[in-house]
Structure formats: C-alpha cells, structure tokens
C-alpha positions as a printed NumPy array, in Angstrom:
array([[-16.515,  -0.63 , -18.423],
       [-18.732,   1.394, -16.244],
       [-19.598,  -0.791, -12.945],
       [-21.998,   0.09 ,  -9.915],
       [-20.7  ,   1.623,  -6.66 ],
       [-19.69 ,  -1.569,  -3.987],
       [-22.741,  -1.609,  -1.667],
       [-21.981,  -1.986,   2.463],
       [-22.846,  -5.428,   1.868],
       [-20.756,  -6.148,  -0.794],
       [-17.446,  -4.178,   0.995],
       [-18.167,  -6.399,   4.058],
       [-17.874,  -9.413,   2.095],
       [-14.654,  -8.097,   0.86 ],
       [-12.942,  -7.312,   3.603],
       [-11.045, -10.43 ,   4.355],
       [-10.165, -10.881,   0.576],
       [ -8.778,  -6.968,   0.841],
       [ -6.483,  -7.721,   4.089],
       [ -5.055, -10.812,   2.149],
       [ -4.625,  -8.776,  -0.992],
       [ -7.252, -11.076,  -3.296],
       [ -9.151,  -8.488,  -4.717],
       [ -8.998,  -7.507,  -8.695],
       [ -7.788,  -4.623,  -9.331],
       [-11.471,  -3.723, -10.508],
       [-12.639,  -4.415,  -7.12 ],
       [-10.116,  -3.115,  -5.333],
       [-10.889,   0.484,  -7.1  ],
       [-15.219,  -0.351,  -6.2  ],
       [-13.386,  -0.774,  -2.318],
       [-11.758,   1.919,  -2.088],
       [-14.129,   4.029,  -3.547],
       [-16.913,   2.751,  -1.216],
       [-14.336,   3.255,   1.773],
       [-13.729,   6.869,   0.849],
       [-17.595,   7.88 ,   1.31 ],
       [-18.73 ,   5.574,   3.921],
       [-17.713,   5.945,   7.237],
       [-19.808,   3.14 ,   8.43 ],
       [-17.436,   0.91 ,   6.6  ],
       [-14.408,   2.916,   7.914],
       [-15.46 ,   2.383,  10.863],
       [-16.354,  -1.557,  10.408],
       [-13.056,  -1.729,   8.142],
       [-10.994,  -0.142,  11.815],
       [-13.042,  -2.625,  14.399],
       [-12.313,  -5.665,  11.939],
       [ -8.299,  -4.66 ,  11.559],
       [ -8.55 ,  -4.254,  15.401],
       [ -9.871,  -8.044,  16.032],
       [ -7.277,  -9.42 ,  13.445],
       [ -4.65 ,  -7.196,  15.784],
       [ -5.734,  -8.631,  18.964],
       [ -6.24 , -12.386,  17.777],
       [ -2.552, -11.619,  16.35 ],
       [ -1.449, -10.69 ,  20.05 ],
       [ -3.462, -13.385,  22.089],
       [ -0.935, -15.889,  19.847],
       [  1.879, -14.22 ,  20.446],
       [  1.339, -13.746,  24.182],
       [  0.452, -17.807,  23.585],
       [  3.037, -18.794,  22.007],
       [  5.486, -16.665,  24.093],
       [  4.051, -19.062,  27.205],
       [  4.999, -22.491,  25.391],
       [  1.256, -23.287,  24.143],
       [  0.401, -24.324,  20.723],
       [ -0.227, -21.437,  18.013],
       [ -3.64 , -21.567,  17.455],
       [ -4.999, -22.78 ,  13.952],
       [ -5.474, -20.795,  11.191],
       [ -9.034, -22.391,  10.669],
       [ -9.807, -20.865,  14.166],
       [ -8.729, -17.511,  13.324],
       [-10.862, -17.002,  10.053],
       [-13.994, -18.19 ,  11.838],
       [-13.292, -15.791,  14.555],
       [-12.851, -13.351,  11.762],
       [-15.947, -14.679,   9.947],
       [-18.428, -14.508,  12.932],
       [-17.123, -11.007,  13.738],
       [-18.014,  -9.556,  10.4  ],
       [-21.496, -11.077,  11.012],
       [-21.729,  -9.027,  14.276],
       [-21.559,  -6.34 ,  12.327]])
C-alpha cells in the first residue's frame, strides 16, 4: 500500500506517540521519512526532546529536595502546550 508523505502537521501530532513508542510501524516509516527531509521538524523534534529533558530534571532536582514528584497529567500538558508553541 502506497501512502502519502506525513505532512509537518501530521509529524507534530506524532511526536508524543513516537517518544512513547505508539506509533504503527506504518507510521513510524511516514515519521521517519518526514524527519529525514525536514529540518523544521528536526529541529521541532530536538526543542520538544529538550523540554521533556528539562521537565525530567526540574523533578529530579524536586524530588532530590523532599517535594512531591510532580503529576504525570502536568507533564503532558506542559508537553501539549509546547508543541502548540510551535
């Protein structure tokens, strides 16, 4: 089956769903396909692994001082309004 290159639109919307290894293999092919001749996306794909990264730290550094973890809910709408930024 022959399907149409992944749009910028569509990577963005994948990008979470890529990190947490969700994607079909079908769409995981489209992803990395788009990825390997957009460097817009690179670049968005970099800056997105980058917030996950730091949100990862600012926990640890959290948790390392006593305080609560912070909830997972509050991560992925960090996540979500960052990809909106973009």
């Amino acid at each position: 089956m022959n399907h149409a290159p992944m749009t910028c639109a569509e990577f963005v919307d994948q990008v979470g769903a890529h990190l947490e290894g969700d994607l079909t293999p079908t769409q995981m092919a489209l992803f990395d396909a788009h990825l390997a001749v957009c460097p817009r996306c690179r670049r968005y794909l970099a800056s997105y692994k980058a917030a996950v990264s730091l949100v990862r730290a600012a926990m640890a550094d959290s948790e390392e001082r006593g305080a609560q973890s912070l909830p997972e809910a509050l991560v992925k709408s960090i996540m979500r309004r960052h990809r909106r930024r973009k």
